[in-house]
C-alpha positions in Angstrom: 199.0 117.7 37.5 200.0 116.3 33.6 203.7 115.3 33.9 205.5 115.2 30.6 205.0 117.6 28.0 204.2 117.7 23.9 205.8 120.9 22.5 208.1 122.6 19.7 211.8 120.4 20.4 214.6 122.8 20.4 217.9 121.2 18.4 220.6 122.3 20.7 218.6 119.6 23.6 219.2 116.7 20.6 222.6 118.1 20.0 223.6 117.3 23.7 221.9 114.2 23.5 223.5 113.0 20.4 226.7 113.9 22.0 226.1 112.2 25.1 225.1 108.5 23.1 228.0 108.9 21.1 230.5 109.4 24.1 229.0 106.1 25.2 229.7 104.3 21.9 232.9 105.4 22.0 233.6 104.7 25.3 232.2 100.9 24.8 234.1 100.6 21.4 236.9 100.8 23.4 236.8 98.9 25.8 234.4 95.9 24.6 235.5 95.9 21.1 239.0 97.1 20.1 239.8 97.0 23.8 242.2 99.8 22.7 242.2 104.2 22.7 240.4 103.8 19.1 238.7 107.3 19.6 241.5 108.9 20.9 240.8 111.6 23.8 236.8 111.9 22.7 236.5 107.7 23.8 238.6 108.3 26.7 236.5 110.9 28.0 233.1 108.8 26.6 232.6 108.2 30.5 231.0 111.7 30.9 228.0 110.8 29.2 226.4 109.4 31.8 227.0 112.9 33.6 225.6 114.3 30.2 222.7 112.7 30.6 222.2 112.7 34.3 221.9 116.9 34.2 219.5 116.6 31.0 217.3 114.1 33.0 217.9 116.5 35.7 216.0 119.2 34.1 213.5 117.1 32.7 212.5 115.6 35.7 212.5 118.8 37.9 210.9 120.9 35.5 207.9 118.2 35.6 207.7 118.5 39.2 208.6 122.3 39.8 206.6 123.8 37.0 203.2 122.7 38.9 204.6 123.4 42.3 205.6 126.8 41.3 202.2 127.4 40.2 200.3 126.4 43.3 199.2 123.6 41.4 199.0 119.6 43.5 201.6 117.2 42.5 199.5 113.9 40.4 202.4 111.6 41.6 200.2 108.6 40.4 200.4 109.6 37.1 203.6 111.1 37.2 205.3 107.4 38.2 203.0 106.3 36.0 204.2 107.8 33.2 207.9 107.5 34.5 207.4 103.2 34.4 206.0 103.6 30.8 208.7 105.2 29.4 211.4 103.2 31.3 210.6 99.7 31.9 209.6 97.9 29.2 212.6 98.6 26.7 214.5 98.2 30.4 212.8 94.3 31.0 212.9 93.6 27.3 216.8 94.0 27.3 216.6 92.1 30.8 215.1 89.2 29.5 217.8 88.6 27.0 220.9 88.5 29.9 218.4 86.2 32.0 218.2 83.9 29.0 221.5 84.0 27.9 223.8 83.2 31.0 226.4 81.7 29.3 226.7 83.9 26.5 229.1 86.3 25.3 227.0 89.2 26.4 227.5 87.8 29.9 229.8 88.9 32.7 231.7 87.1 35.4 228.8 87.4 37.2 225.4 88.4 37.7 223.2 89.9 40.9 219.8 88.1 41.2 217.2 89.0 39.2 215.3 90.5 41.7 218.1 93.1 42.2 217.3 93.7 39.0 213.5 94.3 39.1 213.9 96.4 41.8 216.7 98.8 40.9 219.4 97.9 43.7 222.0 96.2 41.6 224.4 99.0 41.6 224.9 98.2 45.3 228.3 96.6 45.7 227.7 96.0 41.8 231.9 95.5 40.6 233.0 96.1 37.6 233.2 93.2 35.1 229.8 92.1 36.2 226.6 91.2 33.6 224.7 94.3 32.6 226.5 97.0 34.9 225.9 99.7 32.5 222.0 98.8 33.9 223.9 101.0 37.2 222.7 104.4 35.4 219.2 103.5 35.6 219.3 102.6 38.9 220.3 105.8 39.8 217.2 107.4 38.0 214.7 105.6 39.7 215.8 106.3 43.0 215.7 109.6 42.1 212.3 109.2 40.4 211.2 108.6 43.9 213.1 111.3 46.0 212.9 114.4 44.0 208.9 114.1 44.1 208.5 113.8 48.0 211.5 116.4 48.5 209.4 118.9 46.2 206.2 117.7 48.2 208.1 118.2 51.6 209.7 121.6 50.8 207.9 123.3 48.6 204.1 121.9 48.9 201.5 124.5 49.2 204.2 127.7 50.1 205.3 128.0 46.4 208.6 129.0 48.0 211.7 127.2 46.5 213.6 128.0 49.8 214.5 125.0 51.3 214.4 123.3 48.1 217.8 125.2 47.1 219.2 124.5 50.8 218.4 121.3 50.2 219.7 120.9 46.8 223.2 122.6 47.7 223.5 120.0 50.7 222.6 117.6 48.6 225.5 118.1 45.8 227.7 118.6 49.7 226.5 115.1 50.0 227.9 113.9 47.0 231.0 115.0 47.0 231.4 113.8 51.0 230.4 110.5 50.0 233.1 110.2 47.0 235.8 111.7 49.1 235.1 108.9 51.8 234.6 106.0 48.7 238.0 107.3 47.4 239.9 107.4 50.7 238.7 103.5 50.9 240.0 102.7 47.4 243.0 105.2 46.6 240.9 105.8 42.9 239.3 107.9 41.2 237.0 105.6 39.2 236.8 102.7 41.9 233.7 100.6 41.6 232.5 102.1 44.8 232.8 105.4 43.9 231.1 104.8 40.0 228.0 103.0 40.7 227.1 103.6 44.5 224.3 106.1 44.5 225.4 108.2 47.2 228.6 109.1 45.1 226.5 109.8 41.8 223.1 111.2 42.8 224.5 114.5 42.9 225.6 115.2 39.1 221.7 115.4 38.5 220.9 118.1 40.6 222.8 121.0 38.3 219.9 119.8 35.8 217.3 120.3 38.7 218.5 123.6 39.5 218.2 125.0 35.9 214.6 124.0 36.3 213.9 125.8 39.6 215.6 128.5 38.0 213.2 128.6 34.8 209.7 128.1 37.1 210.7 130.0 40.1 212.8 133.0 39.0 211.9 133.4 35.3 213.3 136.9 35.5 216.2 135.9 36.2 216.3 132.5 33.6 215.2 135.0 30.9 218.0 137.2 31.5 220.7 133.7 31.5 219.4 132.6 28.3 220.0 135.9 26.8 223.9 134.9 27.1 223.2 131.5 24.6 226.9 131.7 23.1 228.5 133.0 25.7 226.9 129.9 27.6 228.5 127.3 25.3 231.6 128.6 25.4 232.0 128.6 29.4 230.2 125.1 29.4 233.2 124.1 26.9 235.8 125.7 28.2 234.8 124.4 32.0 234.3 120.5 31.0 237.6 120.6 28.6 239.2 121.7 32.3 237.8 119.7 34.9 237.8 116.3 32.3 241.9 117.1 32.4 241.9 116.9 35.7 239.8 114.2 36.6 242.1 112.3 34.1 244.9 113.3 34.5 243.7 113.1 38.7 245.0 116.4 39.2 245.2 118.6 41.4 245.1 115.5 43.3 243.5 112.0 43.0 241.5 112.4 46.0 240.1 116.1 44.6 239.8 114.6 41.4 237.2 111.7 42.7 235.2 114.0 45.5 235.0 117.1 43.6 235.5 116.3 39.9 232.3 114.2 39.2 230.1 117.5 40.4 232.2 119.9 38.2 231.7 117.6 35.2 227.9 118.0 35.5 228.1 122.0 36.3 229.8 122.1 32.8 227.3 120.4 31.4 224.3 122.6 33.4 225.8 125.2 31.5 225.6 123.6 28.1 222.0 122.7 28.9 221.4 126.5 29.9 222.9 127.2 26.2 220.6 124.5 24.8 217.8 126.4 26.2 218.6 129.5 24.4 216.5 129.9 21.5 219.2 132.6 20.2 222.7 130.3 20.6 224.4 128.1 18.1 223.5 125.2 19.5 220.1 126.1 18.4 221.0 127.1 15.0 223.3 124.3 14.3 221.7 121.6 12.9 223.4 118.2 12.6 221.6 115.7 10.2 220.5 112.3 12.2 221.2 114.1 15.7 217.1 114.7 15.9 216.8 110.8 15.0 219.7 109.8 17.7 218.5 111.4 20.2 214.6 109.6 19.6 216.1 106.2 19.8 219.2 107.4 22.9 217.6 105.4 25.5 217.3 102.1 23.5 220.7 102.1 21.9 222.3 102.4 25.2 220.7 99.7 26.5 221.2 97.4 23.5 224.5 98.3 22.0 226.6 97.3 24.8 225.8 93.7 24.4 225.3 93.7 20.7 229.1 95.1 20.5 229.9 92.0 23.0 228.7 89.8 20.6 230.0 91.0 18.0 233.9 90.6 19.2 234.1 87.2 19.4 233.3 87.2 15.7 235.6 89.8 14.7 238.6 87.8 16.6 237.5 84.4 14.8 237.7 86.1 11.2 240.6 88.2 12.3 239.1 91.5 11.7 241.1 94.6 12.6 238.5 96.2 14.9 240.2 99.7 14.4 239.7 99.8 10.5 236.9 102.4 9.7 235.2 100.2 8.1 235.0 97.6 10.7 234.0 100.9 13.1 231.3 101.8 10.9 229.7 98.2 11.1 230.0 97.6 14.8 228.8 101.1 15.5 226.0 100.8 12.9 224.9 97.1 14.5 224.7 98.7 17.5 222.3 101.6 16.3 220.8 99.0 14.5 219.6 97.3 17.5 218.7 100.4 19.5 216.6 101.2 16.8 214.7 97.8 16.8 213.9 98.2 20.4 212.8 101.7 19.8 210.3 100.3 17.1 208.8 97.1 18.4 209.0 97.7 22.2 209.1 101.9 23.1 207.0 102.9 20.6 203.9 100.8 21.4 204.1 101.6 24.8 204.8 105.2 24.5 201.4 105.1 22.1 200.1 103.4 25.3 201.4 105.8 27.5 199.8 109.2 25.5 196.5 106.8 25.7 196.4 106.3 29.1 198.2 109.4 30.6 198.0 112.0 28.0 200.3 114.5 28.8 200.1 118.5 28.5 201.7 121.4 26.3 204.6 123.3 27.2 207.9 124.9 26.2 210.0 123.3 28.3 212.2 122.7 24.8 212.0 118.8 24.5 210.1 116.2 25.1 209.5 113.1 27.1 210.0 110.7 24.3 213.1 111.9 23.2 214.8 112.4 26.4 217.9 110.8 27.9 216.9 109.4 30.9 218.8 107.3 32.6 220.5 106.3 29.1 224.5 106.9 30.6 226.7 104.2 30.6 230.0 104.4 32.5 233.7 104.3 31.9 234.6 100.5 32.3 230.7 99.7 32.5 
């Protein structure tokens, strides 16, 4: 099996990435640079793009693995985690590097886990909020899931071509989740407790909507045809659902405690359903184009791992000169320095290794509707990251 695909990029996938980078921004403006609602309710909510991204890296993922499997095909896991370290690690290590060098910086936290937490991709265990690099937490996430969803498709799929137990699985799975959160939240008495945010067991599930789109699309195409035929109709629901259960995980109603177990899961069905619309050749995602949201999504994963600590840096500054940091003008730079950097990283570090990457393990054509290089993954940040 060839894992990650070369194909015709559908604008409503870039559309829901842009969307999910900027919620991040926002979110981070907030609270690292005008420590303040700038944004209004759009930065409040910026928290749900990691869930954003965690159901497109979902489907990306899954469809990788399930398109093969439904075909009767053997899973190449050597290049498939091959392919998965290219793309992730070296912008991942570059940004790394500059933390581990600069301990006493602004950048840095109250603390830091050792670096071989780091390397490894188990700092978001007992990671606390206030911490150096948290919004790393995301990431962590991904790779463990890198390395589950590949033997779980192995293990219940394998040679039957029968997605079965994978759904059982999958359903006890997002069960799981919520289980875990409602026991996290009982312990802390909120709904975006460190323990709840970061661990793994509580977030794990909010990429599994993204999986199931793409068991839908390689094991019941009948029936994904006949979804994406409803494009609009799609959006609106995905819209109408997240505006709801973002109000109540908010505004922690109907209670905190459903709010923290159940929320987190609703948030990323929302979004399933905005990916399903994104799919849809036919819908307005599709059709509406938004100038720079092709480019944004490209560099997504390096400007959430840089602008975080280029918008620390930058606040020190902006207090010295006395600089309003909710003047447009003063948004527009900070926000524009943070692209800036993301877009550095893209260049001199993603790139060469992505070149490396096609070199070394070219991958195949498909219509999946994005590609590899311009995904998401694992580029969510969290509310008080």
């Amino acid at each position: 099996m060839r894992t990650d695909t070369k194909h015709v990029r559908l604008a409503g996938l870039d559309t829901l990435r842009m969307l999910a980078i900027v919620l991040v921004l926002m979110s981070h403006y907030n609270g690292f640079v005008s420590q303040a609602p700038t944004f209004g309710v759009p930065g409040n909510i910026g928290w749900a793009g990691v869930d954003l991204f965690f159901v497109l890296s979902g489907y990306l993922i899954g469809n990788q693995l399930l398109a093969p499997a439904a075909r009767g095909e053997s899973l190449d896991l050597g290049t498939f985690f091959a392919r998965r370290l290219l793309r992730t690690l070296p912008n991942y290590y570059a940004v790394l590097a500059v933390y581990l060098l600069l301990p006493d910086s602004p950048i840095a936290g109250k603390s830091m886990a050792p670096a071989w937490r780091f390397l490894t991709f188990t700092q978001n265990f007992g990671l606390n909020y206030g911490e150096t690099f948290t919004h790393s937490w995301s990431l962590c996430i991904e790779e463990q899931f890198y390395l589950v969803l590949p033997l779980a498709v192995l293990a219940l799929v394998g040679s039957r071509r029968s997605p079965r137990l994978l759904w059982c699985a999958l359903f006890a799975a997002i069960g799981a989740g919520m289980t875990a959160r409602g026991a996290a939240f009982m312990d802390g008495k909120d709904v975006f407790a460190a323990p709840v945010y970061y661990s793994s067991l509580c977030r794990f599930d909010e990429l599994l909507p993204g999986v199931a789109i793409a068991m839908l699309k390689n094991f019941h195409p009948g029936a994904f045809a006949r979804v994406l035929r409803y494009g609009n109709t799609l959006l609106a629901a995905g819209l109408a659902m997240a505006a709801a259960v973002l109000y109540g995980v908010m505004n922690e109603a109907p209670s905190a405690f459903a709010a923290s177990a159940f929320g987190f899961s609703l948030v990323a069905c929302s979004f399933a359903l905005l990916t399903c619309s994104a799919l849809s050749p036919g819908s307005l995602l599709n059709r509406l184009r938004i100038p720079g949201a092709a480019s944004l999504a490209l560099w997504s994963y390096a400007v959430y791992l840089v602008h975080k600590p280029v918008f620390m840096a930058l606040r020190p500054a902006l207090e010295r000169h006395a600089i309003d940091p909710g003047a447009p003008s003063t948004i527009a730079a900070v926000m524009a320095a943070g692209i800036l950097g993301g877009w550095l990283l893209y260049r001199l570090v993603e790139t060469p290794f992505m070149q490396l990457r096609e070199r070394w393990y070219p991958g195949v054509a498909s219509t999946t509707g994005h590609t590899a290089a311009s995904s998401a993954t694992g580029n969510a940040i969290g509310r008080r990251a």
